[in-house]
Structure formats: C-alpha cells, structure tokens
C-alpha positions as CSV (number, residue, x, y, z in Angstrom):
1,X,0.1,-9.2,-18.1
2,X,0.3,-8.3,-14.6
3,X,-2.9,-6.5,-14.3
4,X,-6.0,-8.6,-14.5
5,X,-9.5,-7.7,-14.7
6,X,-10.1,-9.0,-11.5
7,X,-7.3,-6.5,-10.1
8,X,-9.2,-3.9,-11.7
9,X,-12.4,-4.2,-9.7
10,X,-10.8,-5.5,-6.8
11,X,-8.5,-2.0,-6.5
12,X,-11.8,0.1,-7.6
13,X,-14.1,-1.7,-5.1
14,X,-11.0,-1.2,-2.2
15,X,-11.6,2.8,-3.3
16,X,-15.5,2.6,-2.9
17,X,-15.1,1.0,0.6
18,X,-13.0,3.4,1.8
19,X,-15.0,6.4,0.8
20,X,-17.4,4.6,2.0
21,X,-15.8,3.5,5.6
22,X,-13.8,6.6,5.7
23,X,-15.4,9.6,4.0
24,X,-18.3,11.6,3.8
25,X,-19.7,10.8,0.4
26,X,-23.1,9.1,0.2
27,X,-23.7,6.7,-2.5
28,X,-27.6,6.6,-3.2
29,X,-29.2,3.1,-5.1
30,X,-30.9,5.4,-7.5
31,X,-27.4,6.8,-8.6
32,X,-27.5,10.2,-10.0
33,X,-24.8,12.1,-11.7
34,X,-21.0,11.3,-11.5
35,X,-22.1,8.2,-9.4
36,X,-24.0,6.5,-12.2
37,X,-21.3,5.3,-13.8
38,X,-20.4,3.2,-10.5
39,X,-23.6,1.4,-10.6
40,X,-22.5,-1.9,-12.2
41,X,-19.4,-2.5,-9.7
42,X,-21.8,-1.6,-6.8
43,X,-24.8,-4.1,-8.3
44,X,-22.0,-6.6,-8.1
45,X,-21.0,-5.9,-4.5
46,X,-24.0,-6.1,-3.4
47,X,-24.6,-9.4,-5.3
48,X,-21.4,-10.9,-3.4
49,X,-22.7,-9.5,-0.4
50,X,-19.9,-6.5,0.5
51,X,-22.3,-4.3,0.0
52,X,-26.1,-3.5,1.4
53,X,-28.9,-1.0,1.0
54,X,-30.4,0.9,3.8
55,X,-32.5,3.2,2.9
56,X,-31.4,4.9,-0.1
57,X,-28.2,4.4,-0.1
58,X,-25.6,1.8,-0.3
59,X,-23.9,0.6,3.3
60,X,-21.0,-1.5,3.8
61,X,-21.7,-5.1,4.9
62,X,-19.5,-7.1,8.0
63,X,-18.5,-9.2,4.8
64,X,-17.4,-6.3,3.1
65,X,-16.0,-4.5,6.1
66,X,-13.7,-7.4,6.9
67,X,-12.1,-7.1,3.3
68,X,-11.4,-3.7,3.9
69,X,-10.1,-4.4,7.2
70,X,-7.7,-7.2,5.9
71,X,-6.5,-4.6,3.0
72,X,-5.7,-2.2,5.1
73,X,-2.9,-4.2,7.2
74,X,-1.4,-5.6,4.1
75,X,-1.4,-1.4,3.5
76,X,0.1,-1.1,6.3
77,X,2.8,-3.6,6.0
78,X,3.5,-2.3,2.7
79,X,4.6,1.0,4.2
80,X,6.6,-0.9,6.4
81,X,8.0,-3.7,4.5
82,X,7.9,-2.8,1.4
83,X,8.3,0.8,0.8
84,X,12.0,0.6,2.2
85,X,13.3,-0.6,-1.1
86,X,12.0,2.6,-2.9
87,X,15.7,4.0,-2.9
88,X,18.5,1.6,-3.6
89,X,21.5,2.5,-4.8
90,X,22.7,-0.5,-6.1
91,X,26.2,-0.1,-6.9
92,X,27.0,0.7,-3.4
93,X,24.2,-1.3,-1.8
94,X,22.8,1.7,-0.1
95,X,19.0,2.5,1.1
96,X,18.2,5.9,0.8
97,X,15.9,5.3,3.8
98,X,18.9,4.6,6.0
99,X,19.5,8.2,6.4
100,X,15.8,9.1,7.0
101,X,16.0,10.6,10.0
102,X,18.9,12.7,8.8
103,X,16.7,15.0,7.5
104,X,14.7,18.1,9.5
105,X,12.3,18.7,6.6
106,X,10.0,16.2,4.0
107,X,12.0,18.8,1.4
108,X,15.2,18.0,2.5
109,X,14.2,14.6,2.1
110,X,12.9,14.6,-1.5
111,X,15.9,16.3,-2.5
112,X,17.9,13.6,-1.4
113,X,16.3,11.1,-2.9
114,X,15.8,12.5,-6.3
115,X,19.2,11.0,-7.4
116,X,19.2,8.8,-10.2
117,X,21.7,6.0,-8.6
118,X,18.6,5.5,-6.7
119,X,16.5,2.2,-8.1
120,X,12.8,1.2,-6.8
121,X,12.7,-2.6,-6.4
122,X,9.7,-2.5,-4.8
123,X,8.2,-4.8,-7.7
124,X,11.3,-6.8,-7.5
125,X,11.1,-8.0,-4.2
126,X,7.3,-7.9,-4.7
127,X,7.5,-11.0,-7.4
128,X,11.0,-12.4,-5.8
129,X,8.1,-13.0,-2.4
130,X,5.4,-14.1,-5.1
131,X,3.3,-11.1,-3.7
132,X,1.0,-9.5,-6.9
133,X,3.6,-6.3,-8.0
134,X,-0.2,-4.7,-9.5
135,X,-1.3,-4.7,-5.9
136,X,2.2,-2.9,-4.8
137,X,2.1,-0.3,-7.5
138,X,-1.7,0.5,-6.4
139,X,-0.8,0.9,-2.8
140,X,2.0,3.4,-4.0
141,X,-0.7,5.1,-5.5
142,X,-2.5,5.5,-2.8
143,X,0.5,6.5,-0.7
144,X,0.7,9.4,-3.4
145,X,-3.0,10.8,-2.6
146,X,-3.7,9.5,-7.0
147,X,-7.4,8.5,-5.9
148,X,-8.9,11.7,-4.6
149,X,-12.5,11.2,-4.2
150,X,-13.0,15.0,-3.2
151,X,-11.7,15.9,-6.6
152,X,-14.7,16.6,-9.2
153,X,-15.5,13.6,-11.7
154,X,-13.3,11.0,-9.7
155,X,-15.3,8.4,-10.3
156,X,-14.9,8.6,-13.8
157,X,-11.5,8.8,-13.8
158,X,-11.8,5.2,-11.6
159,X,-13.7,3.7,-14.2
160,X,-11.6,4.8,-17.3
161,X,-7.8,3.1,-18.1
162,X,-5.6,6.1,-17.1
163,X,-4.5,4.9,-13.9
164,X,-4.8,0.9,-14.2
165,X,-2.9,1.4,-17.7
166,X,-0.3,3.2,-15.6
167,X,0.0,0.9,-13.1
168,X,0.4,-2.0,-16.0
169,X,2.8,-0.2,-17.9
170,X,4.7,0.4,-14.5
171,X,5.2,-3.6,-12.9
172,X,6.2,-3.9,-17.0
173,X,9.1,-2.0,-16.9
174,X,10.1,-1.8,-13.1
175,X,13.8,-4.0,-12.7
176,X,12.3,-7.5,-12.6
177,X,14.3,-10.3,-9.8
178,X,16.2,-11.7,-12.8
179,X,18.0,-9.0,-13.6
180,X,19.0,-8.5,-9.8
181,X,20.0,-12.0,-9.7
182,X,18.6,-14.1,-6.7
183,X,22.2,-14.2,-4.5
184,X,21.5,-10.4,-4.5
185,X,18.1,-10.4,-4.2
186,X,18.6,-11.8,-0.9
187,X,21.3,-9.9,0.2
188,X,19.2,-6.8,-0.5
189,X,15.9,-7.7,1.3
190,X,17.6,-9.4,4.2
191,X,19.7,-5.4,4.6
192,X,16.4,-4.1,4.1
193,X,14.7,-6.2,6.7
194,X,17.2,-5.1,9.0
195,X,16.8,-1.7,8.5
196,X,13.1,-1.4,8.8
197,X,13.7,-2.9,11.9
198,X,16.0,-0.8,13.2
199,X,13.9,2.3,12.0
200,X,11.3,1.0,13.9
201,X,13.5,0.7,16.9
202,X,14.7,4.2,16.5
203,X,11.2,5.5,16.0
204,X,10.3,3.6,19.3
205,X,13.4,5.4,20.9
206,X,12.5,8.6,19.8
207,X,9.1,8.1,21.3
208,X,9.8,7.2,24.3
209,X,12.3,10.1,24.9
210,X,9.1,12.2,23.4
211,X,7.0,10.7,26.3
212,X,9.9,11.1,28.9
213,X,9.8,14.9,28.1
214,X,6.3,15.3,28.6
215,X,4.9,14.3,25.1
216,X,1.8,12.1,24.7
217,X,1.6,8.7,25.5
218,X,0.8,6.1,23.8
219,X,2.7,5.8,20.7
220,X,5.6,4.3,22.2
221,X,3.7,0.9,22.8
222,X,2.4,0.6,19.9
223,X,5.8,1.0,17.9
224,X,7.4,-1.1,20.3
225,X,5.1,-4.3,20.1
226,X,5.1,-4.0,16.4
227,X,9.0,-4.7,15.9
228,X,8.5,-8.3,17.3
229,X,5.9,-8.2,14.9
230,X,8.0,-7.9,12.2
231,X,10.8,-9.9,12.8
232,X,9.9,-13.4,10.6
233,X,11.1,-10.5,7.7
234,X,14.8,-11.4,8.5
235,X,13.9,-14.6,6.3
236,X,13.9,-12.5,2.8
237,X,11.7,-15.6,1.3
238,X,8.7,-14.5,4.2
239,X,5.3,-13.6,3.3
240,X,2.8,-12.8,5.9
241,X,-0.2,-14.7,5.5
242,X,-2.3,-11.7,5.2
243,X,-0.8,-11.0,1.7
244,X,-1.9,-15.0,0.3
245,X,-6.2,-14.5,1.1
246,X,-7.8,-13.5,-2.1
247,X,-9.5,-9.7,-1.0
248,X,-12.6,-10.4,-2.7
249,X,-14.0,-13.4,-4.6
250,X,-15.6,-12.7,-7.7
C-alpha cells in the first residue's frame, strides 16, 4: 500500500492551505454548503495548531504556514529534479527533456513526447531515493491543474476516493527500481542529474542574453544561483533534506 491515510489528509490539508495562502476562497467556522463537508479535517488542523479562527473564518497559523512553506520547495524541486525522468526512452537511454528547447510551441512539445518508447520513472527513482512515490504522483497532479478549487463541488471531490484511488493505483503499477535494475538505475539518474543541470544552465544563458537585449532583469540571478544549488544531485543516492521532515504530524 503506498497510500496511507495519513497521505490522504496530509495532500488534502496541503490543498486547503493553499486556497487558503493563495486564493480567494473564505472558509467560515460555521461551514455552510460545499464547505461542510471540510469541517472534520479543518477541526483537526486547528487542533494541531495549523490552523486558527479569526472572526468567522478559518486563518492559517505561522505553524501551519511553515508546512506550506517547506511543501512548496520540495514542489519545486520536484519540477526540477524529478519531473526530468517523465520521458525516458529506455532502449536508447534518451530523455525526452533533452531536446526541450527544441521546440517553438507547448504543442510541438506534447507531440513529441506522446511516443510510447517513452517510460515515466518518476516513481522509480522516487523509491530507488526512498522519497514517498504517493507524494510524487500528487505533485504531478498538481502540475496537471487536477485540484481546481474554482471548479463547483471541489471539495467534495477532495474528500471522496477518485483521485487518492488514482494516485494508489498509479505508484502500483508505475516500473518499480527492481525491474530497472540498480546498475541502471544509477546510470539513469546520474544522466538525468546532468541534464537538469545543464537545462538550468541553458535557461540561465538564455536569460541573460534576454537581459542583454533589453529584457527584464532579474531572472537571470535567480536561475544562476540555483544550479550550485543543485549540484549534490550528481550523487544519484542524494536526497535533500527537505524531502526526510514529516509535513504535518498527526
């Protein structure tokens, strides 16, 4: 079983704090409506201390703002670090994402990865780096826009199995490390560790030539300091720190 209860709530409460960090939507102590069914996951937030009320409604705490905070750069090293082994062909040991800035459109792009000698080992190296492949699958998910809290009845569809039941069945039958073999395992995440880190590099490039020709600042920097950053991934057995903190304790 790869998806716990304790996943459950923790990828349900990560949705509630970022509606309520990062979107409009009010959630009132007196829920009415499509909200009522959030109640119990919010009682127990609050009882952990993520949560608090002001007023009528319910407010993030520091506590809980700090969990949110710490999700988010695993999120973001997920794009980075993980999301490169989407596409692998691996007959030829080829990443799709090695010809990414081949392509002029995001249409162009999706038709060239829709090939079938393309396999996701996201999960793979996920549990080859002992990082939860549940937690991988739901950052996909939100990657793919799945948790669309401006969409009428979302929160039901949070509460009900749909999408956990997906994302169980998926870290089921995704190709596991064993069937890789652990020689090739590492072969594959130290070329794909290289070549997030040269697509970083390139971005960086193609920034600063942006900024040369009177494009905004900025950017550049911040690509730039981040490839250092992500350098300890040449080791294919490294895990950030970040990724071994429990989000929340329950």
């Amino acid at each position: 079983m790869f998806l716990t209860d304790d996943n459950k709530k923790t990828f349900k409460a990560i949705i509630l704090l970022n509606e309520m960090v990062n979107g409009t939507h009010k959630f009132q102590t007196i829920a009415n409506g499509d909200d009522s069914v959030l109640e119990p996951l919010f009682i127990e937030l609050m009882s952990k201390g993520y949560v608090q009320t002001a007023g009528i409604n319910y407010q993030i705490t520091a506590k809980g703002q700090e969990v949110f905070d710490t999700f988010m750069k695993r999120y973001t090293e997920y794009l980075k670090v993980y999301d490169i082994f989407s596409y692998v062909d691996l007959e030829k040991g080829e990443f799709a994402f090695a010809r990414y800035f081949d392509f002029q459109s995001d249409d162009a792009w999706a038709d060239f990865i829709d090939d079938e000698r393309f396999d996701d080992l996201r999960i793979a190296v996920a549990i080859f780096k002992k990082v939860d492949p549940a937690e991988i699958v739901f950052m996909s998910f939100i990657n793919e826009e799945r948790f669309d809290t401006s969409s009428a009845g979302w929160q039901m569809d949070l509460v009900s199995d749909n999408e956990w039941s997906e994302i169980e069945e998926i870290c089921k039958t995704a190709i596991k490390p064993e069937e890789v073999g652990e020689d090739a395992m590492v072969d594959i995440i130290s070329q794909g560790s290289e070549l997030m880190i040269k697509l970083m590099e390139d971005e960086a490039e193609q920034n600063k030539n942006s900024n040369n020709n009177g494009g905004g600042g900025g950017e550049t920097i911040v690509v730039e300091e981040t490839v250092p950053y992500y350098e300890p991934y040449y080791d294919p057995y490294y895990v950030s720190p970040i990724w071994l903190v429990p989000l929340f304790l329950w």
